[in-house]
C-alpha positions as protocol buffer text, in pm:
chain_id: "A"
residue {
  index: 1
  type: UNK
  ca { x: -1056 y: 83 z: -19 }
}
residue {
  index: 2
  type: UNK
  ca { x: -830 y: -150 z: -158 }
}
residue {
  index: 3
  type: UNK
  ca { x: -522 y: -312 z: 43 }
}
residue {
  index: 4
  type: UNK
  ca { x: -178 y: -232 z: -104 }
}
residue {
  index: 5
  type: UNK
  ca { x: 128 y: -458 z: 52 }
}
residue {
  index: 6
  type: UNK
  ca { x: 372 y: -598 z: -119 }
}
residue {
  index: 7
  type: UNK
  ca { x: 340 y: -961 z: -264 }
}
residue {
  index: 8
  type: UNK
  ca { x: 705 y: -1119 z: -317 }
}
residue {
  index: 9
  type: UNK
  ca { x: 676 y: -1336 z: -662 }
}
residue {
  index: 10
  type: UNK
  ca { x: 830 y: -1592 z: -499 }
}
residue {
  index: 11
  type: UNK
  ca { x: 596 y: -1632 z: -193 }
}
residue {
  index: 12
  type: UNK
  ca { x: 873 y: -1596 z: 27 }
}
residue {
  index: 13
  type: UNK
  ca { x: 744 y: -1436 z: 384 }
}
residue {
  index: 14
  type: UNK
  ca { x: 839 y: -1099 z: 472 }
}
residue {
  index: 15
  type: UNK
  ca { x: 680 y: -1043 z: 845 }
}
residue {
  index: 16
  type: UNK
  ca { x: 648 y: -620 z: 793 }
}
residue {
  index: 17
  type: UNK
  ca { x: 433 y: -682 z: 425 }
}
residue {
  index: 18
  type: UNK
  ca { x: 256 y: -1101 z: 567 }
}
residue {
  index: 19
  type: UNK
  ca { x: 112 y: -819 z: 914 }
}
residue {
  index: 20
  type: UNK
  ca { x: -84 y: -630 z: 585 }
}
residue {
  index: 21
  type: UNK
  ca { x: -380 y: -891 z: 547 }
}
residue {
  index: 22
  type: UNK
  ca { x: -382 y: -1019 z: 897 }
}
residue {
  index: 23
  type: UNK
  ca { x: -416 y: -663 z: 1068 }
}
residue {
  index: 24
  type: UNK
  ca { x: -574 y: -405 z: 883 }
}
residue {
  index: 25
  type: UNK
  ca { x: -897 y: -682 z: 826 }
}
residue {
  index: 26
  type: UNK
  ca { x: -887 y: -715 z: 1215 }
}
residue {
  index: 27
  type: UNK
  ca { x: -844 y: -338 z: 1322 }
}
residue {
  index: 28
  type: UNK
  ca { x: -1159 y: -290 z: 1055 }
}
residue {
  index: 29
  type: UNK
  ca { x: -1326 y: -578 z: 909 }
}
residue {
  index: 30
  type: UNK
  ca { x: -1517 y: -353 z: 647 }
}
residue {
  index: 31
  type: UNK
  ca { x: -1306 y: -128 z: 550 }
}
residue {
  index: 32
  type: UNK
  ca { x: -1142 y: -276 z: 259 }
}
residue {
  index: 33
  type: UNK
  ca { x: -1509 y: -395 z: 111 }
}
residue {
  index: 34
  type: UNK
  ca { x: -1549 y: -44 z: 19 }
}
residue {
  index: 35
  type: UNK
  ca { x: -1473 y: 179 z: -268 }
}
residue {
  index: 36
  type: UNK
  ca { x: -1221 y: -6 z: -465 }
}
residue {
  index: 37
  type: UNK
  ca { x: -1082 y: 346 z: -665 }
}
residue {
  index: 38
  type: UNK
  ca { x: -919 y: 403 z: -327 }
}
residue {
  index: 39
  type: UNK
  ca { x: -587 y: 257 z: -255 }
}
residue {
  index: 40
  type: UNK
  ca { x: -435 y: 214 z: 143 }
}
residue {
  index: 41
  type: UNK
  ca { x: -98 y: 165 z: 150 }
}
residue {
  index: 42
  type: UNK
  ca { x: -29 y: -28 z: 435 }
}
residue {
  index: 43
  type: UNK
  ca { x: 327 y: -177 z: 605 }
}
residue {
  index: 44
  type: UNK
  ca { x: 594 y: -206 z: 421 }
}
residue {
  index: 45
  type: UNK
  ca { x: 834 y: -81 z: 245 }
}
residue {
  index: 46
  type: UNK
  ca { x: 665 y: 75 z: -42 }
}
residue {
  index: 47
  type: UNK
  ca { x: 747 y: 421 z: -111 }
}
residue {
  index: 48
  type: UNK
  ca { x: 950 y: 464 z: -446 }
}
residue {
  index: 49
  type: UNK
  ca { x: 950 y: 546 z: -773 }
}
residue {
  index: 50
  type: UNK
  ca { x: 713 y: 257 z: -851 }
}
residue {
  index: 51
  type: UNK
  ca { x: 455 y: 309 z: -595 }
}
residue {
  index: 52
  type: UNK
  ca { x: 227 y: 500 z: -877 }
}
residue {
  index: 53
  type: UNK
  ca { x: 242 y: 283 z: -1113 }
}
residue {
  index: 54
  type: UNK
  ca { x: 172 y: -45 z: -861 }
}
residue {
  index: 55
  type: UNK
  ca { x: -149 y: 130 z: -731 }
}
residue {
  index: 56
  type: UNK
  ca { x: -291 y: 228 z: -1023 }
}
residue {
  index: 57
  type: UNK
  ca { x: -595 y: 304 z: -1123 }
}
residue {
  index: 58
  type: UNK
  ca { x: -671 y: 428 z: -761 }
}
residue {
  index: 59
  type: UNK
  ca { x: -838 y: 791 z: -811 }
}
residue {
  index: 60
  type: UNK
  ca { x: -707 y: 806 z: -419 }
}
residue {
  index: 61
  type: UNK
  ca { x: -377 y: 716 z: -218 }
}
residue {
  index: 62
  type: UNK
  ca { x: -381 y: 673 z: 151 }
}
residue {
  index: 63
  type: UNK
  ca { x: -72 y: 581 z: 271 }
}
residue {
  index: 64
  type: UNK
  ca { x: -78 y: 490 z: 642 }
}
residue {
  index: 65
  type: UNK
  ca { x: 202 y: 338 z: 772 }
}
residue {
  index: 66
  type: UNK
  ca { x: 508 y: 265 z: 545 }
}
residue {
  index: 67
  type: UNK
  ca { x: 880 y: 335 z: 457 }
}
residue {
  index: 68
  type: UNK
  ca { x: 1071 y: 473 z: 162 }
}
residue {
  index: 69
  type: UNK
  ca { x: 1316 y: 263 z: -30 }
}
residue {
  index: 70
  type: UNK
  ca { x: 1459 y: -21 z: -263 }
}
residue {
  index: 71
  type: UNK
  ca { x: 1376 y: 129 z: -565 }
}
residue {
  index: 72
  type: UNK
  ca { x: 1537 y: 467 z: -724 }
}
residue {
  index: 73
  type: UNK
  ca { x: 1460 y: 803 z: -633 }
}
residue {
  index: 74
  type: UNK
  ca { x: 1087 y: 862 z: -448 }
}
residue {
  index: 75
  type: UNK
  ca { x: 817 y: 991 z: -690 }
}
residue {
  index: 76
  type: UNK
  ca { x: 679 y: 1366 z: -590 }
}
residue {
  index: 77
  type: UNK
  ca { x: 311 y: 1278 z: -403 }
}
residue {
  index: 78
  type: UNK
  ca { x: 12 y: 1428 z: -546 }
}
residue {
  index: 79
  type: UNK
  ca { x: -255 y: 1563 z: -429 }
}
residue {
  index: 80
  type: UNK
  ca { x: -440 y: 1255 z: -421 }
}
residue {
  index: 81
  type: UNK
  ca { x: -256 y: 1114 z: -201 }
}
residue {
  index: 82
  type: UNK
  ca { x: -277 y: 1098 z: 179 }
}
residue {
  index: 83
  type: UNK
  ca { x: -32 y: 1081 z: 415 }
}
C-alpha cells in the first residue's frame, strides 16, 4: 500500500496529517512496502472532491481513519474504495 496524508506546500506542521508517517510505519512496519496500486488514506482531513484525483492511479482506496471537508462537495465513493 501506499500512505496518503496530506503534505502542506509550505511545510508547515499540522499534528492530525505529521501522526500519518510516524504511526501507521509503527502499528505495521511492512505494510506500506507492499503493493503500491493500493492507496491508505490515513488521518486527516482528506475526504473531498479532490481525494480521487490526489490518489490516483491507485486501482484500490482504503480509507481508514479520516474526516470530510475543506474542499467543495464530497465525491460519490466507488467501489474500489474501502471504508
Amino acid at each position: 500500500m501506499k500512505l496518503f496524508y496530506y503534505q502542506r506546500q509550505d511545510q508547515a506542521p499540522n499534528f492530525g496529517d505529521e501522526l500519518n508517517h510516524w504511526l501507521w510505519p509503527k502499528l505495521h512496519p511492512h505494510l506500506f512496502e507492499r503493493d503500491q496500486q493500493i492507496a491508505f488514506v490515513g488521518t486527516g482531513t482528506l475526504i473531498n472532491d479532490k481525494l480521487a484525483e490526489r490518489v490516483r492511479p491507485a486501482e484500490k482506496v482504503v480509507i481508514f481513519s479520516t474526516g470530510a471537508g475543506y474542499e467543495s462537495q464530497v465525491e460519490p465513493m466507488t467501489e474500489s474504495w474501502d471504508i
